[in-house]
PDB file of N, CA, C and O in Angstrom:
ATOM      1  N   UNK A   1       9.358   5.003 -16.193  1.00  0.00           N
ATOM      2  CA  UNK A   1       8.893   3.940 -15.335  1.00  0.00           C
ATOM      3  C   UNK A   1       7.575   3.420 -15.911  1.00  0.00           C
ATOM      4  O   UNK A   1       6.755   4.281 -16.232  1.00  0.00           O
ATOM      5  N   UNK A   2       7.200   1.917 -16.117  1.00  0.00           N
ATOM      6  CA  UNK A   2       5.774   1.932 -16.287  1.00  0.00           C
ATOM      7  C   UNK A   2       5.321   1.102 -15.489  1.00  0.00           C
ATOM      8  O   UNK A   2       5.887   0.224 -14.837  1.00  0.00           O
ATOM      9  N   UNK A   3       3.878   1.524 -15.585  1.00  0.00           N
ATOM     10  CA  UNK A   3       2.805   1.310 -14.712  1.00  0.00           C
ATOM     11  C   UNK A   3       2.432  -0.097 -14.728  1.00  0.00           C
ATOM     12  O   UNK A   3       2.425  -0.874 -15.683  1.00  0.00           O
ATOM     13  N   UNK A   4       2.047  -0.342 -13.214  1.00  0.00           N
ATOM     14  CA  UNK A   4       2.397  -1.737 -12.859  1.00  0.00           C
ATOM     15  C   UNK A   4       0.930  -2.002 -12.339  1.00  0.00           C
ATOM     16  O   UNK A   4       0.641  -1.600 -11.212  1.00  0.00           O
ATOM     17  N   UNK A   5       0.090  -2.590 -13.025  1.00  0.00           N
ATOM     18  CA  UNK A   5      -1.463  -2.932 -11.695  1.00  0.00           C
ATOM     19  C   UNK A   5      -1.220  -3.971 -10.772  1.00  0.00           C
ATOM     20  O   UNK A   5      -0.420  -4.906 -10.746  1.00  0.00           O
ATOM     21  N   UNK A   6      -2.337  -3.469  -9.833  1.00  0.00           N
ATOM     22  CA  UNK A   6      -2.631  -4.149  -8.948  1.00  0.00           C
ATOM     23  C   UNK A   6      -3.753  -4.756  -9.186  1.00  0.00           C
ATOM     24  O   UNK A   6      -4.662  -4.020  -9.574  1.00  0.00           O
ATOM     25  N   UNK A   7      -4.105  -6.456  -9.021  1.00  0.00           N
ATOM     26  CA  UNK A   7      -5.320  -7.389  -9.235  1.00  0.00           C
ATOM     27  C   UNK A   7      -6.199  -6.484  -7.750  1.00  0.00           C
ATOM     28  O   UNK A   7      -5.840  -6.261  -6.594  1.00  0.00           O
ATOM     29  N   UNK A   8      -7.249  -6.219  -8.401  1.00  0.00           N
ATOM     30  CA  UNK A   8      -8.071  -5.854  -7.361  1.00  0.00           C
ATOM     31  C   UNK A   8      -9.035  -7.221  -6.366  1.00  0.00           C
ATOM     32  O   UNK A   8      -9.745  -7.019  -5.381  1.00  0.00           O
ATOM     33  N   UNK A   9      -8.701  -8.736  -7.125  1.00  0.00           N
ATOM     34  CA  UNK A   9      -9.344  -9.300  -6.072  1.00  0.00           C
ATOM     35  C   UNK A   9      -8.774  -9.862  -4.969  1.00  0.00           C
ATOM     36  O   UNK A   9      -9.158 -10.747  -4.204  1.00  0.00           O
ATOM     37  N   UNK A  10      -7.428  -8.948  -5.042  1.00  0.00           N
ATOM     38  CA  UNK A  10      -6.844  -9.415  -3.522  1.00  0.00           C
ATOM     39  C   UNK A  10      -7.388  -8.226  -2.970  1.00  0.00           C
ATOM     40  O   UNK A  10      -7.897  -7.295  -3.594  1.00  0.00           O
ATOM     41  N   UNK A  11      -7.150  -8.401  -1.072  1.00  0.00           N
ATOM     42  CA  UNK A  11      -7.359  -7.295  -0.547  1.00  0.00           C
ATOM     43  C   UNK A  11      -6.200  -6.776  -0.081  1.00  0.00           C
ATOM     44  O   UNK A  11      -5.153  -7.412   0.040  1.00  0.00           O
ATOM     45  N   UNK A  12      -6.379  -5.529   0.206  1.00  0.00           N
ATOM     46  CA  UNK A  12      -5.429  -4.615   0.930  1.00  0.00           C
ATOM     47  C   UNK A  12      -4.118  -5.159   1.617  1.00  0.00           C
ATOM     48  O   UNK A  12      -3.027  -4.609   1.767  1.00  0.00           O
ATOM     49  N   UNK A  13      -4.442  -6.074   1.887  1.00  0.00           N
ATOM     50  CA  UNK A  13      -3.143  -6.983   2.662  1.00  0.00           C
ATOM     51  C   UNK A  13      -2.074  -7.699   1.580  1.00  0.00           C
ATOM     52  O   UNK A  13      -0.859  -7.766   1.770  1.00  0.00           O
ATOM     53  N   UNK A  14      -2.768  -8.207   0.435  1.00  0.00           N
ATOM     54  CA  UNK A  14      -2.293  -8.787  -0.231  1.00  0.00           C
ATOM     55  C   UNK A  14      -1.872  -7.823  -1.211  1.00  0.00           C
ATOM     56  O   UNK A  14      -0.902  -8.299  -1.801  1.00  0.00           O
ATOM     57  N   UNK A  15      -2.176  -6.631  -1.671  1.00  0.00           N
ATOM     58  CA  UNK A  15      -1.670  -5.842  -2.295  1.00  0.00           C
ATOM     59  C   UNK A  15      -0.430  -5.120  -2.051  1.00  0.00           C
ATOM     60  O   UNK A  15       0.439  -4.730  -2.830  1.00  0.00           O
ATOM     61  N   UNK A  16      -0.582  -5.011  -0.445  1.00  0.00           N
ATOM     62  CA  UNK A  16       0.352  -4.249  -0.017  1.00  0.00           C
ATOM     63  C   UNK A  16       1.750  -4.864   0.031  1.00  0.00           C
ATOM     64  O   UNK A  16       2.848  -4.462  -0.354  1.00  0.00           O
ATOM     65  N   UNK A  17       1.373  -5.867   0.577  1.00  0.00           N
ATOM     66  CA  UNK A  17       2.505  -7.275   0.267  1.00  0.00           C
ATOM     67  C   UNK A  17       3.270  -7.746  -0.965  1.00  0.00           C
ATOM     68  O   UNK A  17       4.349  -8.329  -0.852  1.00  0.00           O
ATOM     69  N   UNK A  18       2.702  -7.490  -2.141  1.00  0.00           N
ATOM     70  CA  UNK A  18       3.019  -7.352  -3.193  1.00  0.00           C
ATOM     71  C   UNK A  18       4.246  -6.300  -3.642  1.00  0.00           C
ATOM     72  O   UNK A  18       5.357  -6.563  -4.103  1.00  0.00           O
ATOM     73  N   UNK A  19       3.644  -5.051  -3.342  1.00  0.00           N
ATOM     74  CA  UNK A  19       4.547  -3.936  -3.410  1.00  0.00           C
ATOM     75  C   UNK A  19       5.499  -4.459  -2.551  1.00  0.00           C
ATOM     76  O   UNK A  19       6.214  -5.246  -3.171  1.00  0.00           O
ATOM     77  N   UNK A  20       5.752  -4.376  -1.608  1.00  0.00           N
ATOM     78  CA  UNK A  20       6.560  -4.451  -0.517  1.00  0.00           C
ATOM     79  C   UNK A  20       7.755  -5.495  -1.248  1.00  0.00           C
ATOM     80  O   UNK A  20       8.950  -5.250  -1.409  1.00  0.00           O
ATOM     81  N   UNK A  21       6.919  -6.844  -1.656  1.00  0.00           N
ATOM     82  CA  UNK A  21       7.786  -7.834  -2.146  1.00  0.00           C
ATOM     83  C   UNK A  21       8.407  -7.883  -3.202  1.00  0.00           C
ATOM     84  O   UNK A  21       9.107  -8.854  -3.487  1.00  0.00           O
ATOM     85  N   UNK A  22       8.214  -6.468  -4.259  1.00  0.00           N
ATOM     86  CA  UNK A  22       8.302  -6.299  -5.439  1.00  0.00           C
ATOM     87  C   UNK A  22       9.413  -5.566  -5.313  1.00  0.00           C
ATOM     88  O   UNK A  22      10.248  -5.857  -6.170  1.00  0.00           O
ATOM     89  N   UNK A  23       9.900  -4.322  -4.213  1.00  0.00           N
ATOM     90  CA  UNK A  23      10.223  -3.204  -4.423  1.00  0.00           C
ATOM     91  C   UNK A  23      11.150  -3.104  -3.168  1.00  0.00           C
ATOM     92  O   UNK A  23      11.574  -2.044  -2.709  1.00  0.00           O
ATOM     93  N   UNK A  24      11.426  -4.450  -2.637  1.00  0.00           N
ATOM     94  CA  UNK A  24      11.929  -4.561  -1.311  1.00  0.00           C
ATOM     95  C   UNK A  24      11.824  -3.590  -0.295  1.00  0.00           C
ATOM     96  O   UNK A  24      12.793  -3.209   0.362  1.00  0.00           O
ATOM     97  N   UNK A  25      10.539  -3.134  -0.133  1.00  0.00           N
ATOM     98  CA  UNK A  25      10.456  -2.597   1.014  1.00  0.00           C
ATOM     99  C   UNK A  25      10.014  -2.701   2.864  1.00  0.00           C
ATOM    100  O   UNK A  25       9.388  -3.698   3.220  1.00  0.00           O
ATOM    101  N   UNK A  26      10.229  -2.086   3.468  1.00  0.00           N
ATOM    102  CA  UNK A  26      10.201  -2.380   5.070  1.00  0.00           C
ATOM    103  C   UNK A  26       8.776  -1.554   5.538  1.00  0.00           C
ATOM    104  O   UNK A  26       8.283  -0.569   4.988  1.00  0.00           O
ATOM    105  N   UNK A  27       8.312  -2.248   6.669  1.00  0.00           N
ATOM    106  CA  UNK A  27       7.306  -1.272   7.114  1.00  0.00           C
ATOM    107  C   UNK A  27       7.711   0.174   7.402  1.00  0.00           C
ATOM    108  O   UNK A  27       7.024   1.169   7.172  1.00  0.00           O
ATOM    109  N   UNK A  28       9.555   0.119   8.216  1.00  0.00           N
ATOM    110  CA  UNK A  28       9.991   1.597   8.450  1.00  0.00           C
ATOM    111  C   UNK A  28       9.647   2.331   7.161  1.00  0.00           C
ATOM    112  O   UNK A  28       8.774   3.196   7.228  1.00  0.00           O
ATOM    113  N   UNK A  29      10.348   2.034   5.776  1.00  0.00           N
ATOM    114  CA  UNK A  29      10.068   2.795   4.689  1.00  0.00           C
ATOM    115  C   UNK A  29       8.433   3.250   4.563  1.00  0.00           C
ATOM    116  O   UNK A  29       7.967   4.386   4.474  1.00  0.00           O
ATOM    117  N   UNK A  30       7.903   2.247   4.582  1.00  0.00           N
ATOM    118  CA  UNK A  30       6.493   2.533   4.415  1.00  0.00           C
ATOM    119  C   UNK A  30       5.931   3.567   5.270  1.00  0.00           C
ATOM    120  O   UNK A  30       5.606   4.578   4.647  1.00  0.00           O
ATOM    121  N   UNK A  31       5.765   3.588   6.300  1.00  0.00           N
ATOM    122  CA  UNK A  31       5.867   4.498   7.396  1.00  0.00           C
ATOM    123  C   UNK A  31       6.397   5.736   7.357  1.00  0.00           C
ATOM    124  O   UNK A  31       5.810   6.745   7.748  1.00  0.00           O
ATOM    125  N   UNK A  32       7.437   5.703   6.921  1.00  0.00           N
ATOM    126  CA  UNK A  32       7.988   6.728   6.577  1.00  0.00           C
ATOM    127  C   UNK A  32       7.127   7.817   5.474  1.00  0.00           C
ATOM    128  O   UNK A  32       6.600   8.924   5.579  1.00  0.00           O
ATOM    129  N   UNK A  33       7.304   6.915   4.499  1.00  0.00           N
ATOM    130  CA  UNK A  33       6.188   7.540   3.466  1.00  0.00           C
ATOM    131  C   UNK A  33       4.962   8.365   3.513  1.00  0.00           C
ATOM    132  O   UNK A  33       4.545   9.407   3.009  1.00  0.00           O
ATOM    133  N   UNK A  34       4.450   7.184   4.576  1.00  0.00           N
ATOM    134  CA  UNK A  34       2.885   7.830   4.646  1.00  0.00           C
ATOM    135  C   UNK A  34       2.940   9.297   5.592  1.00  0.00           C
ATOM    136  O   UNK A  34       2.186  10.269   5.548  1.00  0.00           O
ATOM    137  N   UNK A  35       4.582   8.939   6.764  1.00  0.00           N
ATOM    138  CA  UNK A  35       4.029  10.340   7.520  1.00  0.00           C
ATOM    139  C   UNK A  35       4.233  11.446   6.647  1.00  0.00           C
ATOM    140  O   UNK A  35       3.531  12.456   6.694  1.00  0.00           O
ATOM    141  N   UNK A  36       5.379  11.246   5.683  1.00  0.00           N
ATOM    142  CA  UNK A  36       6.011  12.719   5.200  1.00  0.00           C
ATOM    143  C   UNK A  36       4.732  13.041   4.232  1.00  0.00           C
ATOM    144  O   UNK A  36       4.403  14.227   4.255  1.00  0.00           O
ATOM    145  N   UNK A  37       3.753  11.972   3.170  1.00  0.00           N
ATOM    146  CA  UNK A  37       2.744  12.694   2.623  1.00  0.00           C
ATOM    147  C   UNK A  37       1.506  13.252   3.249  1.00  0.00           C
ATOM    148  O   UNK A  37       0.978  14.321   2.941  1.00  0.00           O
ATOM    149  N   UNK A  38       1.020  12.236   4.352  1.00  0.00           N
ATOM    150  CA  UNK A  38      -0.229  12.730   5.265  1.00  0.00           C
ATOM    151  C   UNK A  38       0.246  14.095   5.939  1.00  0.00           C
ATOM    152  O   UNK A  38      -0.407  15.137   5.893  1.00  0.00           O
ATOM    153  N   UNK A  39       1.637  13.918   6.653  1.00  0.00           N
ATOM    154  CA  UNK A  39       1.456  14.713   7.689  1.00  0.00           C
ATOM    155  C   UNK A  39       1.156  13.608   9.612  1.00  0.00           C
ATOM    156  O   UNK A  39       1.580  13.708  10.763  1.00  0.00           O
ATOM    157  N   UNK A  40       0.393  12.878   8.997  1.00  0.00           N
ATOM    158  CA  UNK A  40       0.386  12.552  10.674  1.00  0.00           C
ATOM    159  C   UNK A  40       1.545  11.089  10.721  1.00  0.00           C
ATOM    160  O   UNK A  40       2.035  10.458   9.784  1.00  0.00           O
ATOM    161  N   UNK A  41       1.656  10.961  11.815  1.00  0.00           N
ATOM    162  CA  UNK A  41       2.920   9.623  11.933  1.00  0.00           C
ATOM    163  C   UNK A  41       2.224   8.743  12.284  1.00  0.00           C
ATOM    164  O   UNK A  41       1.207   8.477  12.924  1.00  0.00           O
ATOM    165  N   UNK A  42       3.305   8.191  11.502  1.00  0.00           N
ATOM    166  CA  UNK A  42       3.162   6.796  11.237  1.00  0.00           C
ATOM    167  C   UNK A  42       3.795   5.767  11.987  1.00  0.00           C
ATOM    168  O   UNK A  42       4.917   6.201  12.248  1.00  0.00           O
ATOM    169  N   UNK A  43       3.684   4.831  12.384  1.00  0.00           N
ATOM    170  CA  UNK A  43       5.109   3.803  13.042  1.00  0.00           C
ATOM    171  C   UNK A  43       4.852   2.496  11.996  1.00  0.00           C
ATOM    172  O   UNK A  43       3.924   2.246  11.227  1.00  0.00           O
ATOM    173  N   UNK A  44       6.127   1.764  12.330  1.00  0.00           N
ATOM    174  CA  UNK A  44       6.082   0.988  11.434  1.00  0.00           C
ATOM    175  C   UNK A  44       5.291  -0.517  12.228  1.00  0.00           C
ATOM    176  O   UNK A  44       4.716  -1.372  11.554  1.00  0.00           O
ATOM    177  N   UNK A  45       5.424  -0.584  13.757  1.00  0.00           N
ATOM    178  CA  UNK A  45       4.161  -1.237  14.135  1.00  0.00           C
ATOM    179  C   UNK A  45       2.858  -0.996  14.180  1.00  0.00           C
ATOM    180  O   UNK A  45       1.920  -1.756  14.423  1.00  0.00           O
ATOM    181  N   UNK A  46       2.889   0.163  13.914  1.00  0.00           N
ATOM    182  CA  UNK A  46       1.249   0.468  13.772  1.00  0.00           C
ATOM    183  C   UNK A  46       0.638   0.063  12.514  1.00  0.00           C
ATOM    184  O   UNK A  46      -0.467  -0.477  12.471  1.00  0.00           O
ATOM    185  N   UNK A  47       1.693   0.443  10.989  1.00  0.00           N
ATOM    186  CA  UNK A  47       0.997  -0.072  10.013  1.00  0.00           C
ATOM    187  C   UNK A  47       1.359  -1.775   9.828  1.00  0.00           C
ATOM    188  O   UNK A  47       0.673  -2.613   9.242  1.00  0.00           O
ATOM    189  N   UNK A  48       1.971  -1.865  10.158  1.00  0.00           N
ATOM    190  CA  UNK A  48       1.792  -3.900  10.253  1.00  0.00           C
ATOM    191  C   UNK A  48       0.751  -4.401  11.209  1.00  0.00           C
ATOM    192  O   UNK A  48       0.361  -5.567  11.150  1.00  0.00           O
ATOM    193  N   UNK A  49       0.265  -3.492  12.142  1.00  0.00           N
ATOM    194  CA  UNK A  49      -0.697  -4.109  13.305  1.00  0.00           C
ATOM    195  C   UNK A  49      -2.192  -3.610  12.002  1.00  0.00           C
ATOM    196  O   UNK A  49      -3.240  -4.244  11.885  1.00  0.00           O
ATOM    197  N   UNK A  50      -1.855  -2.509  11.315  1.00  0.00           N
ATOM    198  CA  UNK A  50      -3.273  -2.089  10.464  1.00  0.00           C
ATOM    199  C   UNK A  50      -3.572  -3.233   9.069  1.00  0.00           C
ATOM    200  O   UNK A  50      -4.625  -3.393   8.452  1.00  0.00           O
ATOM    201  N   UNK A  51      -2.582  -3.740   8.918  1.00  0.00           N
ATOM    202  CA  UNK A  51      -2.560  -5.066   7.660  1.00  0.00           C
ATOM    203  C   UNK A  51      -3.334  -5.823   8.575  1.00  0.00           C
ATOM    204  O   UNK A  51      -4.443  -6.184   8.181  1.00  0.00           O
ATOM    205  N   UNK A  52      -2.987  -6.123   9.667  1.00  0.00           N
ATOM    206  CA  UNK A  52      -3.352  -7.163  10.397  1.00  0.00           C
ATOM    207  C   UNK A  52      -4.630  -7.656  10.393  1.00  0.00           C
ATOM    208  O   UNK A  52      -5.270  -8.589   9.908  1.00  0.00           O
ATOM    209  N   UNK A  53      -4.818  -6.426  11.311  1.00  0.00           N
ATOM    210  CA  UNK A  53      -6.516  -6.306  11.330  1.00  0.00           C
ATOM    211  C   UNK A  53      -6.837  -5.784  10.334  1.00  0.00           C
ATOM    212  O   UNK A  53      -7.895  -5.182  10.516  1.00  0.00           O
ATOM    213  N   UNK A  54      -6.354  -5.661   9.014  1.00  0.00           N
ATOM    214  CA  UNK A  54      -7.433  -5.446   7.747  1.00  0.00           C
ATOM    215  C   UNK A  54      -7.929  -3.986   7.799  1.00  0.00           C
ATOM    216  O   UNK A  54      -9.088  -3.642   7.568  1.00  0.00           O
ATOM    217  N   UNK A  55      -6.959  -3.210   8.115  1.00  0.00           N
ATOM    218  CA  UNK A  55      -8.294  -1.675   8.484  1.00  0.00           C
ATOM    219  C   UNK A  55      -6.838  -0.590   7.943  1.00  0.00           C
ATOM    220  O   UNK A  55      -6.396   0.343   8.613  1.00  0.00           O
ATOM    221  N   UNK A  56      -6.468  -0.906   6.986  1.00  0.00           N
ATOM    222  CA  UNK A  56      -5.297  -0.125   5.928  1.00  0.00           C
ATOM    223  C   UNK A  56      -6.510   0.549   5.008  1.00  0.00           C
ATOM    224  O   UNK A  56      -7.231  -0.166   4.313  1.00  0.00           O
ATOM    225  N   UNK A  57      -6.673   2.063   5.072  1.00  0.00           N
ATOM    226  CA  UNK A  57      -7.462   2.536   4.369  1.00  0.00           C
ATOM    227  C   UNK A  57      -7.340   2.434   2.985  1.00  0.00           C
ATOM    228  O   UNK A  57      -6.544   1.545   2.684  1.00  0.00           O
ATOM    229  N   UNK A  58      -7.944   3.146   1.803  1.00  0.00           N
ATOM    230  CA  UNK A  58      -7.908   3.073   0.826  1.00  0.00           C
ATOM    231  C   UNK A  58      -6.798   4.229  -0.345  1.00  0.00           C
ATOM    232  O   UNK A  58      -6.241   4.261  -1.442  1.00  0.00           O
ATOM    233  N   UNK A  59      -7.124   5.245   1.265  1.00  0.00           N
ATOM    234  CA  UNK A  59      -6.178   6.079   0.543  1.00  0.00           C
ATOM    235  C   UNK A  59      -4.615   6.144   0.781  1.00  0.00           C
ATOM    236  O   UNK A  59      -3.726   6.666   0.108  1.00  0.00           O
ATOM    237  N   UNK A  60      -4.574   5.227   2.315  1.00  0.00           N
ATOM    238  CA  UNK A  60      -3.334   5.020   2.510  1.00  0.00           C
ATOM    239  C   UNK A  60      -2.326   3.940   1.267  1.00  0.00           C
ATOM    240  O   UNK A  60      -1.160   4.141   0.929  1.00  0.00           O
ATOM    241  N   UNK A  61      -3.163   2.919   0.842  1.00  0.00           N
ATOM    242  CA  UNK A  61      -2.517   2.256   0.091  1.00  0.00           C
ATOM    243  C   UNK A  61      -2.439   2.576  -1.185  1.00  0.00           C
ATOM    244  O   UNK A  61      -1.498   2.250  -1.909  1.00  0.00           O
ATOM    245  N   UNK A  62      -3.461   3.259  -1.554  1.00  0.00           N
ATOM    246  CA  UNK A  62      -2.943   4.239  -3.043  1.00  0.00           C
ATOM    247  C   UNK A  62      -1.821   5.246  -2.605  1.00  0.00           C
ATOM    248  O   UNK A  62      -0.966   5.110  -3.479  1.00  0.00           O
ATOM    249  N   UNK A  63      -1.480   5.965  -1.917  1.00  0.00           N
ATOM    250  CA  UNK A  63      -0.010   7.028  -1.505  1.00  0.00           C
ATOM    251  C   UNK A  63       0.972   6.025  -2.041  1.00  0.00           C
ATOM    252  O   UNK A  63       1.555   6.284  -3.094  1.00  0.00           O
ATOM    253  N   UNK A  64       1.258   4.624  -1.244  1.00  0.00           N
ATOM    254  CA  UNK A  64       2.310   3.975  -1.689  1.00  0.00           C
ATOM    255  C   UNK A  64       2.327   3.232  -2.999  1.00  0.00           C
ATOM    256  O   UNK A  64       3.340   3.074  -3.681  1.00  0.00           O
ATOM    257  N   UNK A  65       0.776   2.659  -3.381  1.00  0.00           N
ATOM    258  CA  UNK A  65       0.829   2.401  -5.007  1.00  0.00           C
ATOM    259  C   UNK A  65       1.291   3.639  -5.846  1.00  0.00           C
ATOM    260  O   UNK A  65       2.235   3.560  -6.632  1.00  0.00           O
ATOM    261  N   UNK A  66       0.869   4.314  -5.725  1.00  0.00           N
ATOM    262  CA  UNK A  66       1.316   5.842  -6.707  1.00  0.00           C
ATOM    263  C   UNK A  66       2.782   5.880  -6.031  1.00  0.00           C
ATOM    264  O   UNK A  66       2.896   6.066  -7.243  1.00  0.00           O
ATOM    265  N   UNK A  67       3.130   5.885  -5.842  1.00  0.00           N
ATOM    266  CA  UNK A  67       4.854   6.132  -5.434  1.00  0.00           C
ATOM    267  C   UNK A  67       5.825   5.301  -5.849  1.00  0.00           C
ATOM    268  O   UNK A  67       6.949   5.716  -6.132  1.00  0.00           O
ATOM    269  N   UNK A  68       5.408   3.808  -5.938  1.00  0.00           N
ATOM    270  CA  UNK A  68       5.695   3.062  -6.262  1.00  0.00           C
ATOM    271  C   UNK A  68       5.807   2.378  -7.948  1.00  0.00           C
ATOM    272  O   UNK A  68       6.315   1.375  -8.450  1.00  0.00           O
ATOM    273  N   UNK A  69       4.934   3.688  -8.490  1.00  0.00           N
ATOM    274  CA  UNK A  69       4.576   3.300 -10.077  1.00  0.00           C
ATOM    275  C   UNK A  69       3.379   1.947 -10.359  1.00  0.00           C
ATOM    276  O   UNK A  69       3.303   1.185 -11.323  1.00  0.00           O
ATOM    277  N   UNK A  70       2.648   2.012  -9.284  1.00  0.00           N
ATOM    278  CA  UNK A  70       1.071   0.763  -9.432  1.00  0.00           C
ATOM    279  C   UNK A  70       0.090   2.031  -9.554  1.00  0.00           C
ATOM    280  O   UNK A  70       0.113   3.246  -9.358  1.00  0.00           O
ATOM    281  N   UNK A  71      -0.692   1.131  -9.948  1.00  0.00           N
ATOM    282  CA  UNK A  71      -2.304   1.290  -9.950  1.00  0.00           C
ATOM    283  C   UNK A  71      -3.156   0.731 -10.048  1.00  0.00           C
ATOM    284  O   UNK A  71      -3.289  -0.163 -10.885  1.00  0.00           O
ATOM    285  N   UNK A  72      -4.137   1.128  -9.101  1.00  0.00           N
ATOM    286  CA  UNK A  72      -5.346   0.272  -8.787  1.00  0.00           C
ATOM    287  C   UNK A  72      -5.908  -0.108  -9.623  1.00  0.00           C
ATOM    288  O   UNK A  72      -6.831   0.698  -9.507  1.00  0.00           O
ATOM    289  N   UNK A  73      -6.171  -0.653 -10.396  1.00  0.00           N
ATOM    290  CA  UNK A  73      -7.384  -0.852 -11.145  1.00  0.00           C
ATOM    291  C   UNK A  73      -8.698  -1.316 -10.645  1.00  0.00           C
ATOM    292  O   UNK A  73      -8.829  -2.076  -9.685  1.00  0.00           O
ATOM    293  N   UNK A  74      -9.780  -0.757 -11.432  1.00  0.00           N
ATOM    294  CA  UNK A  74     -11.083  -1.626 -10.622  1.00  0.00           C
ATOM    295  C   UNK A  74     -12.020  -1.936 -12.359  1.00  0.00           C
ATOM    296  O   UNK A  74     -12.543  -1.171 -13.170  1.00  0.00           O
ATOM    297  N   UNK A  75     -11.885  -3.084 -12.308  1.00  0.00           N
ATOM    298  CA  UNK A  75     -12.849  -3.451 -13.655  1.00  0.00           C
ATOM    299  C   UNK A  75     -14.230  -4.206 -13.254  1.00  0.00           C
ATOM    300  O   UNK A  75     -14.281  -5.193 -12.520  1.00  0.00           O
ATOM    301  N   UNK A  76     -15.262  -3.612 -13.824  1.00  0.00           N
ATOM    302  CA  UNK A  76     -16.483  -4.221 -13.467  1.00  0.00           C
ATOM    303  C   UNK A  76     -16.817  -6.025 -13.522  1.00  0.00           C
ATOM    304  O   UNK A  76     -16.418  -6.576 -14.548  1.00  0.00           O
ATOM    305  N   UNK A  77     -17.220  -6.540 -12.916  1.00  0.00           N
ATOM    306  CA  UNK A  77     -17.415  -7.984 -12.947  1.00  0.00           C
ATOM    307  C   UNK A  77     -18.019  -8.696 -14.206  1.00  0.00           C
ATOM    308  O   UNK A  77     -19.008  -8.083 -14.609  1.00  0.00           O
ATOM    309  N   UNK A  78     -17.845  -9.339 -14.633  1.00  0.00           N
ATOM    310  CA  UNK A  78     -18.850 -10.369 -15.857  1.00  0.00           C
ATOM    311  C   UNK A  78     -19.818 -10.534 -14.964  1.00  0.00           C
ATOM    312  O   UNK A  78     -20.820 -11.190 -15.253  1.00  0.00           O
TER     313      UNK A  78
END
């Protein structure tokens, strides 16, 4: 599989959206994901209500970039 970045000057919403649109996935899947790696549950309205309001942590959306074969990149500014 190779590694796919993510533009870091979108935010979290737009990243996530990306994957999703790339890899045809559903919030259920997503959800899914995050409970079986965290441990705590997930619903799939809860993480579309967390895009919403912008408050999708950092580590939640790396679980599904890394699963997905992305990575974050972060390159310093000119």
């Amino acid at each position: 599989m190779s590694i796919k970045y993510l533009n870091t000057n979108m935010n979290s919403r737009k990243m996530l959206k990306t994957i999703m649109a790339q890899e045809a996935l559903t919030y259920e899947k997503l959800a899914a994901l995050l409970t079986s790696k965290t441990k705590r549950k997930y619903t799939a309205t809860a993480l579309s209500g967390k895009l919403y309001r912008g408050m999708l942590r950092y580590d939640e959306l790396e679980i599904i970039a890394k699963e997905y074969g992305y990575k974050i990149k972060l390159e310093k500014a000119d």
